[in-house]
C-alpha positions as CSV (number, residue, x, y, z in Angstrom):
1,X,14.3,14.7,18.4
2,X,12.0,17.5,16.9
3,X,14.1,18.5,14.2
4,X,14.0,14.8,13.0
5,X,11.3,13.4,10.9
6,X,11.5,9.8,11.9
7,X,12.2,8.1,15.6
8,X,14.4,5.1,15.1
9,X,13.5,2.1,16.7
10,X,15.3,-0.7,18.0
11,X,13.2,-3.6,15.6
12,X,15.6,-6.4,17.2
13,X,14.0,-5.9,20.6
14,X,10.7,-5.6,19.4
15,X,10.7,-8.5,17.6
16,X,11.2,-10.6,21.0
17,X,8.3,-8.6,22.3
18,X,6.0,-9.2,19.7
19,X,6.9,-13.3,19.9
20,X,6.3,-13.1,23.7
21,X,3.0,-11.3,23.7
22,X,1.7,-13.2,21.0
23,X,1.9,-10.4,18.7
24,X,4.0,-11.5,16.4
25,X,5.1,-14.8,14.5
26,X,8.4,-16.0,12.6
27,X,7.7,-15.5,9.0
28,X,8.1,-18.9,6.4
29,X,10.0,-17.7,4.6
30,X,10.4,-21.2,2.4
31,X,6.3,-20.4,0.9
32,X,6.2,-20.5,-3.1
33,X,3.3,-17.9,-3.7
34,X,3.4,-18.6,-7.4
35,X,2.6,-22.6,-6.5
36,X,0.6,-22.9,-3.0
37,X,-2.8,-23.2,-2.9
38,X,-4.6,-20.1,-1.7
39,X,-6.0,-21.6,1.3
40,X,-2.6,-23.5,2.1
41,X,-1.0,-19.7,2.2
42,X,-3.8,-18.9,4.8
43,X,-2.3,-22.0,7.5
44,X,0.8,-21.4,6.6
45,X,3.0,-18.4,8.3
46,X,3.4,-16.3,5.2
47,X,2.3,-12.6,4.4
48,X,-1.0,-13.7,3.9
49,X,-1.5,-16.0,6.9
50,X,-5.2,-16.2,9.1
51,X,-2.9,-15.3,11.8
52,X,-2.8,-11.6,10.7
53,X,-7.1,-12.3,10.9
54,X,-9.8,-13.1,9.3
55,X,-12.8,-11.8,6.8
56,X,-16.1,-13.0,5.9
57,X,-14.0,-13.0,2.0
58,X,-11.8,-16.2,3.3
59,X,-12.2,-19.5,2.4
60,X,-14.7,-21.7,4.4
61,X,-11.9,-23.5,5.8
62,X,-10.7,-20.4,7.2
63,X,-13.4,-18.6,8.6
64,X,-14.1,-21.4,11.0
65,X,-11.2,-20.3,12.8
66,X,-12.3,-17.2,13.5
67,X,-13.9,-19.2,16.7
68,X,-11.2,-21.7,18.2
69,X,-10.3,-23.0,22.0
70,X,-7.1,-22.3,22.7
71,X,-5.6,-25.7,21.2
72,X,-7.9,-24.9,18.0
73,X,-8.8,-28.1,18.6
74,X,-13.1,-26.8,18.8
75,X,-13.3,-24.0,16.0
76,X,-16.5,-22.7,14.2
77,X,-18.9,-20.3,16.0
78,X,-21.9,-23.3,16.4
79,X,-19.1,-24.7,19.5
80,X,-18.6,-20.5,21.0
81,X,-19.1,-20.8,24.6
82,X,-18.0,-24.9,24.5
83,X,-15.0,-26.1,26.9
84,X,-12.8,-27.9,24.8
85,X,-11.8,-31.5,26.7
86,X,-8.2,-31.4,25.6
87,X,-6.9,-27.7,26.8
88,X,-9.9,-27.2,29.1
89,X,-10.5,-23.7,27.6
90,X,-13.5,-21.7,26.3
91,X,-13.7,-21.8,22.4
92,X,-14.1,-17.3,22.1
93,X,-14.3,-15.7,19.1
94,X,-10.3,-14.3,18.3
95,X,-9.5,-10.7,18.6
96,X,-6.7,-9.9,15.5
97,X,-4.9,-6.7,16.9
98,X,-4.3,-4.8,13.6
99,X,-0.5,-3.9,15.3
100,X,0.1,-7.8,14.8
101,X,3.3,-8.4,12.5
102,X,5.2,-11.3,11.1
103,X,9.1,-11.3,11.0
104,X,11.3,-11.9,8.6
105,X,14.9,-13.0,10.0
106,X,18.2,-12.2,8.4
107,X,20.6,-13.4,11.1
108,X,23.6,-13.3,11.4
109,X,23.2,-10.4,8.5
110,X,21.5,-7.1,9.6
111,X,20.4,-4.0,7.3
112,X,19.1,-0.7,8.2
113,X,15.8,0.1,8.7
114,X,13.8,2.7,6.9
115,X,13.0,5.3,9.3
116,X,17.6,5.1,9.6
117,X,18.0,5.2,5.7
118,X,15.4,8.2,5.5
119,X,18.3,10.1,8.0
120,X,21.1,8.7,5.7
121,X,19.6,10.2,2.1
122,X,19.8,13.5,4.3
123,X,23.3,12.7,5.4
124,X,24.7,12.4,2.2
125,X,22.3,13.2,-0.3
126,X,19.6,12.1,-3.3
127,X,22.3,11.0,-5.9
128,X,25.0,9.0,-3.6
129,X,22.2,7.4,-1.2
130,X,21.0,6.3,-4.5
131,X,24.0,4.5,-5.8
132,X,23.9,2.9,-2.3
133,X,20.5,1.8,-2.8
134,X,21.8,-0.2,-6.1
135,X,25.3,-0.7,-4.6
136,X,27.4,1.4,-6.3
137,X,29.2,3.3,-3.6
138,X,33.2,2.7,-4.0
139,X,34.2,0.5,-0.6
140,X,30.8,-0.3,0.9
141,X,29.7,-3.4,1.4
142,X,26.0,-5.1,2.7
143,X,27.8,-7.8,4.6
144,X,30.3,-5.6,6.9
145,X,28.1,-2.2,6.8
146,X,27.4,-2.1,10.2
147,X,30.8,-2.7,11.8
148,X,31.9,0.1,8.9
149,X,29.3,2.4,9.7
150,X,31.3,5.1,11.4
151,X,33.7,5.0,8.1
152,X,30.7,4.8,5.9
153,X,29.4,8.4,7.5
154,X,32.7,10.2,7.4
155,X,33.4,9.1,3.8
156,X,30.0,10.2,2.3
157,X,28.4,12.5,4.8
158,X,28.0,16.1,4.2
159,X,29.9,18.5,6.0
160,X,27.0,20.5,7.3
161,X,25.0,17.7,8.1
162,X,27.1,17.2,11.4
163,X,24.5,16.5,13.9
164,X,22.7,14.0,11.5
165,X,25.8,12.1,11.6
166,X,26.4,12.2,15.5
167,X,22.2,11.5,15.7
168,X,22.9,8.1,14.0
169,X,26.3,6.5,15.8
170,X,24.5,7.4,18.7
171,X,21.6,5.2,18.0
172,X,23.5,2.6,16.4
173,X,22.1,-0.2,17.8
174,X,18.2,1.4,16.7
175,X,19.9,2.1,12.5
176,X,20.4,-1.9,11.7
177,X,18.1,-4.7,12.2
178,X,18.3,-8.5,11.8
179,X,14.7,-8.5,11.8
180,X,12.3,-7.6,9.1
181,X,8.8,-6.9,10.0
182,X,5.3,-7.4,8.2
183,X,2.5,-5.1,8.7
184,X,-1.2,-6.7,8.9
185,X,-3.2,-7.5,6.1
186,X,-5.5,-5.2,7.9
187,X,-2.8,-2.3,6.8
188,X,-2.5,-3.4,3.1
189,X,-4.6,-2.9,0.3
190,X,-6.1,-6.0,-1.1
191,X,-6.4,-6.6,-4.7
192,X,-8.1,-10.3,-6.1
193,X,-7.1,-11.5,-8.8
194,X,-9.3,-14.6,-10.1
195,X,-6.1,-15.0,-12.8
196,X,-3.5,-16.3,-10.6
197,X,-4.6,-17.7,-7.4
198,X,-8.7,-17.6,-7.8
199,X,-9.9,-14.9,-5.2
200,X,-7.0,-14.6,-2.8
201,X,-4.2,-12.9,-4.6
202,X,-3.2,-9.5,-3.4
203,X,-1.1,-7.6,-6.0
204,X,-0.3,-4.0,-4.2
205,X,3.2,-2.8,-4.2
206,X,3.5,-3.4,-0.4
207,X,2.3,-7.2,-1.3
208,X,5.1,-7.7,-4.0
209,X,7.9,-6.3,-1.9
210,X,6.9,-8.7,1.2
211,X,7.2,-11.2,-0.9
212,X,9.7,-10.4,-2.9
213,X,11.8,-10.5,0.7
214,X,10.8,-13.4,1.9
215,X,12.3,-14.6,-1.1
216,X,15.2,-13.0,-0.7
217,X,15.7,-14.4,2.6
218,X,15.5,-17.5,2.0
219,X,18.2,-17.2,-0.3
220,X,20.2,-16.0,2.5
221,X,19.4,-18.9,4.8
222,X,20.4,-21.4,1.6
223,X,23.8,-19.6,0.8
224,X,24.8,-18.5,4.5
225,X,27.1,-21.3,5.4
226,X,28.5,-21.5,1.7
227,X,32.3,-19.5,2.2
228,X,32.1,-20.3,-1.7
229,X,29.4,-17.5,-2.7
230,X,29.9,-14.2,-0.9
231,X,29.2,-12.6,-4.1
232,X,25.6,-14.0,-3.9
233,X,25.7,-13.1,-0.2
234,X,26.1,-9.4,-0.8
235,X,23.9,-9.2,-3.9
236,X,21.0,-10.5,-1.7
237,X,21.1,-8.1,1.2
238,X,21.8,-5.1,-1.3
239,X,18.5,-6.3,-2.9
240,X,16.7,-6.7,0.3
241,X,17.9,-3.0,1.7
242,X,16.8,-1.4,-1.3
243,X,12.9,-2.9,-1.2
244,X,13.0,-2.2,2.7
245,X,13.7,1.6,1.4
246,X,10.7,1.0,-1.3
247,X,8.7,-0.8,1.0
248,X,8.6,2.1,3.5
249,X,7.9,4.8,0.7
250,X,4.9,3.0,0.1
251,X,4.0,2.2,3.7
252,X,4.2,6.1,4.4
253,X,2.3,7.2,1.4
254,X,-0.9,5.0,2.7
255,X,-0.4,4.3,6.2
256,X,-0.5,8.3,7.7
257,X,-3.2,9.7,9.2
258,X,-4.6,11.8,6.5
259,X,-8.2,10.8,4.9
260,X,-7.2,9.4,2.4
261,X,-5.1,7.2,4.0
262,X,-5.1,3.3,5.4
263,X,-5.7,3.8,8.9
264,X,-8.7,6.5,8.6
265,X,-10.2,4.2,5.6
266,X,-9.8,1.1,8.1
267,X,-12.9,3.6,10.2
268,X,-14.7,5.1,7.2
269,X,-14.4,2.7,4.4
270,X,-11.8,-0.4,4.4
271,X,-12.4,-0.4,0.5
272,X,-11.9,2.9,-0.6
273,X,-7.7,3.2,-0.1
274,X,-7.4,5.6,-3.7
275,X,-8.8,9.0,-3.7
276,X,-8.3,12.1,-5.7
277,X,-8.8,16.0,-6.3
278,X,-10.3,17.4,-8.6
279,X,-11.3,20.9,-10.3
280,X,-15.0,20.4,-11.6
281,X,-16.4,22.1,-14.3
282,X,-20.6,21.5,-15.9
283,X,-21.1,18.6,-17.9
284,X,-24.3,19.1,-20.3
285,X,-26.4,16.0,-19.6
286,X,-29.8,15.6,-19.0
287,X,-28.9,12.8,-16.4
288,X,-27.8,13.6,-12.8
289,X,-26.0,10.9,-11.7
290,X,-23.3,10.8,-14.0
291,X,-19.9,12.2,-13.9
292,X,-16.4,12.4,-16.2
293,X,-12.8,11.6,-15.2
294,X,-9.5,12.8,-16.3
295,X,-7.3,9.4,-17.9
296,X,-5.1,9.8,-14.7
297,X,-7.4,10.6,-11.6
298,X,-9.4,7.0,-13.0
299,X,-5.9,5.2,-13.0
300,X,-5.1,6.3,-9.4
301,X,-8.6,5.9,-7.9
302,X,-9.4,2.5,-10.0
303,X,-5.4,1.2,-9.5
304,X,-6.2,-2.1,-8.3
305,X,-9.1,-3.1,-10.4
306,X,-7.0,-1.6,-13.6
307,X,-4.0,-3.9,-12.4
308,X,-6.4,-7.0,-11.8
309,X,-7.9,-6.6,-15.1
310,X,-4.9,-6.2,-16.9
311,X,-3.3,-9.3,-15.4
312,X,-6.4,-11.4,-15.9
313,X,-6.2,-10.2,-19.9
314,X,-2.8,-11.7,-20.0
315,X,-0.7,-8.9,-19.3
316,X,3.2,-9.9,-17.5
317,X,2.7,-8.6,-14.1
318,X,6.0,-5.8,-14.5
319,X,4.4,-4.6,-17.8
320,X,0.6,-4.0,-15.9
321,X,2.3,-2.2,-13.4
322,X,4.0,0.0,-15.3
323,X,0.8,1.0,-16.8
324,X,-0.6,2.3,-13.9
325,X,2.3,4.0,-12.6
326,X,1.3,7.9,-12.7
327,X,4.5,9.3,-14.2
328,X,4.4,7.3,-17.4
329,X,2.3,9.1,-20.0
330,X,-0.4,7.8,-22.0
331,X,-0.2,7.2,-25.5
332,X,-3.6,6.8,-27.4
333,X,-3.6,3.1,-27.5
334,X,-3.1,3.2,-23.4
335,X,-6.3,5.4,-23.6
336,X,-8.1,3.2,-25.4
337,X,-6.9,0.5,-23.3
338,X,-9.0,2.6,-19.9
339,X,-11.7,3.5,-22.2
340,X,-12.5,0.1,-22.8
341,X,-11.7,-0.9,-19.2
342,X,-14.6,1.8,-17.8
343,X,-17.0,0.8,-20.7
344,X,-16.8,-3.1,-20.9
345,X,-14.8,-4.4,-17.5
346,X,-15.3,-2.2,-14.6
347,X,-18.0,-4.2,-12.6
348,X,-18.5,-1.1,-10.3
349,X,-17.9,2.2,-12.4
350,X,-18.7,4.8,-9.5
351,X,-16.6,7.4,-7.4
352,X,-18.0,9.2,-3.8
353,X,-17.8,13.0,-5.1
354,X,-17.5,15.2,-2.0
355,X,-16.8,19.1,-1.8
356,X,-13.9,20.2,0.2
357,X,-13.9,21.0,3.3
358,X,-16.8,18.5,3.6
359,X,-20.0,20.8,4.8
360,X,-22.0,17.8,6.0
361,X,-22.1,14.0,5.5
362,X,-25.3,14.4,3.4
363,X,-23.0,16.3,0.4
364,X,-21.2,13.2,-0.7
365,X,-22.4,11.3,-3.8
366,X,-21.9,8.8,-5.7
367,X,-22.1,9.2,-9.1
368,X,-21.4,6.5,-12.6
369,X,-18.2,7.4,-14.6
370,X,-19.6,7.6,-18.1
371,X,-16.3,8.7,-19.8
372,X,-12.7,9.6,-19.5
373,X,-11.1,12.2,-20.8
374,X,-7.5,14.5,-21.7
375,X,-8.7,17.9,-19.8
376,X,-7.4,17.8,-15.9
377,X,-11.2,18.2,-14.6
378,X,-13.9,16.3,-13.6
379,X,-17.1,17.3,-15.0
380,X,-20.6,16.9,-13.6
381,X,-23.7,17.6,-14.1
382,X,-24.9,21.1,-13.9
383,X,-27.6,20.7,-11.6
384,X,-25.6,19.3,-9.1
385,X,-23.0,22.2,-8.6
386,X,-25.0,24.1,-6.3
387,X,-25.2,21.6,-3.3
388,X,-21.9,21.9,-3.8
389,X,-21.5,25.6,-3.5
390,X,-20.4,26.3,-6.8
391,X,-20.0,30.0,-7.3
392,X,-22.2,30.7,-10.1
393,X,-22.2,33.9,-12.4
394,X,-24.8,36.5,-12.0
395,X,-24.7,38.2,-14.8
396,X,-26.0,35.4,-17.1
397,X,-29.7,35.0,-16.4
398,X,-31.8,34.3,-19.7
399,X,-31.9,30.8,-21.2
400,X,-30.3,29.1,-18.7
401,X,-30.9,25.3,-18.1
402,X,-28.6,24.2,-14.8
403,X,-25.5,26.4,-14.8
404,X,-25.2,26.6,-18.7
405,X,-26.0,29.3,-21.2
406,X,-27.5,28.3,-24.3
407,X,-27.6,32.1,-25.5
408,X,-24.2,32.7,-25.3
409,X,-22.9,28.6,-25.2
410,X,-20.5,29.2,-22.2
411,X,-20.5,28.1,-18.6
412,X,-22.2,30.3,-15.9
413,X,-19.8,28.1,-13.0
414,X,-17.0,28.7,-11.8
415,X,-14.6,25.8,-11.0
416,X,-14.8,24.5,-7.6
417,X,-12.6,22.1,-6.1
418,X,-13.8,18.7,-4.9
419,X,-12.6,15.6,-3.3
């Protein structure tokens, strides 16, 4: 196994486990996000449901069943420690295991899972596991894939890529899935948007995919029995395998173990899943806690509010999320776009500078954004570089004020590197 990245899992089997620990529930797949009420989509079994747990940010209604009897017929935390008459147990406060999952069901269809498609793109490389991601490749199809699997590898895999092959017949039964799961809300980033649903809405990628696949299911379970529409059939689990490839992309770029990611965030700071690097350079100001931003490091550390904001000015949802998307480059009106964002709209305009590797928990700062701009550095004030071990210049000592030369008008700091 070493020489492989990822472990395959058999999701079929874990499914059953998760439903008979009470770790896991059936997804709803039949929940209109764009039309239920927000605290409708808590009850109900959808992405968002209490079951995943609950936050002092729910609804009322909600939070009162953070304290329940088994029944739920006693809830609130003014009954904790209260038998309840009709199942005769203790109303506790609940314990929501962040491992708890929902599960979306395809049967009798089944489609690989990500860790198996991550082995596949190695097995026969970028450009045809591409056209299979957008069903393109001649003589594959969704619906039979599995029982055609052995055909599928010989057809497409890559001579030297032998032992990938043999590594995924053997584990056959670990490559497809019938069941789709969920992650915790505790393992997404949350994003509110007052525009659509007022204080509830989350709007990060892994959200829209989820949902995007419940959708899809359920067009599955209302064209399964219809002999009439295979067409639609394929289409849908084609759709469905490609944002389970997406869907994992994004789960692995937050979910590691890095500091940046989810799970370390969930210990240091739930609310900080963006961060950046950043070469610093002196900015002249005769304020301290200030700092600047390059246009790109404030669009990847401020992506959700950016989104939010956007969508609550009217902007389609597709055309805000391209905006933020890191690859597309800015044009001056997109600039002006974030300028005014920082300057009129950002409620909380403030980034935790820390040098890296961190020296002690006393070096990071927070610091105001007070402008944007083109050069890839982030500039702060010259007084502060020195906590943070800035090499400074020694041949320039006359007329300094902070790191900067007013004789000769250049910078007596080297860049450091921050994060």
């Amino acid at each position: 196994m070493g020489k492989f990245k990822f472990k395959l899992k058999n999701l079929d089997l874990q499914e059953k486990k998760d439903l008979q620990t009470d770790n896991g529930f059936i997804l709803d797949t039949g929940v209109n996000y764009l039309k239920i009420h927000k605290v409708d989509m808590l009850f109900q079994n959808s992405i968002y449901s209490r079951k995943f747990g609950i936050s002092d940010s729910d609804p009322e209604e909600v939070i009162t069943y953070l304290y329940t009897c088994e029944c739920e017929e006693l809830t609130g935390q003014i009954n904790e420690g209260k038998i309840c008459e009709r199942c005769e147990t203790k109303v506790t406060k609940n314990d929501f295991p962040v491992t708890k999952r929902a599960w979306g069901v395809i049967k009798p269809y089944s489609v690989m899972t990500y860790a198996a498609m991550v082995h596949l793109q190695n097995l026969i490389g970028r450009a045809k596991f591409d056209k299979f991601l957008k069903g393109k490749l001649k003589n594959i199809n969704m619906m039979t894939l599995k029982e055609d699997f052995e055909y599928f590898l010989d057809e497409y895999g890559k001579p030297d890529k032998e032992e990938v092959k043999e590594f995924l017949l053997e584990h056959k039964e670990e490559v497809f899935t019938s069941y789709i799961p969920v992650l915790s809300k505790k393992l997404r980033p949350v994003l509110r948007s007052h525009n659509i649903i007022p204080h509830f809405t989350m709007l990060d990628d892994m959200n829209s995919y989820y949902t995007s696949i419940s959708q899809d299911i359920q067009t599955l379970k209302d064209y399964c029995d219809d002999d009439i529409t295979p067409s639609i059939t394929e289409s849908t689990l084609s759709s469905i395998q490609k944002k389970i490839y997406k869907l994992g992309v994004r789960i692995e770029d937050i979910v590691g173990g890095g500091k940046e990611k989810i799970l370390r965030n969930d210990i240091y700071a739930t609310r900080l899943p963006y961060t950046g690097r950043a070469v610093i350079v002196p900015l002249v100001t005769d304020r301290i806690g200030v700092c600047t931003l390059p246009y790109d490091s404030f669009r990847g550390i401020f992506r959700n509010e950016i989104l939010d904001i956007l969508i609550e000015n009217g902007e389609p949802i597709h055309k805000a999320y391209e905006f933020i998307e890191l690859n597309r480059m800015l044009d001056e009106k997109d600039k002006k776009i974030l300028d005014n964002i920082l300057e009129h709209e950002l409620e909380n305009p403030y980034v935790l500078v820390n040098r890296q590797p961190t020296l002690k928990f006393q070096s990071t700062k927070s610091l105001e954004i007070i402008s944007l701009e083109d050069e890839d550095v982030m500039r702060l004030p010259s007084a502060l570089l020195e906590g943070y071990n800035g090499d400074h210049r020694d041949w320039c000592h006359n007329k300094t004020y902070g790191g900067f030369c007013y004789e000769n008008s250049v910078n007596c700091w080297d860049p450091v590197t921050l994060s």
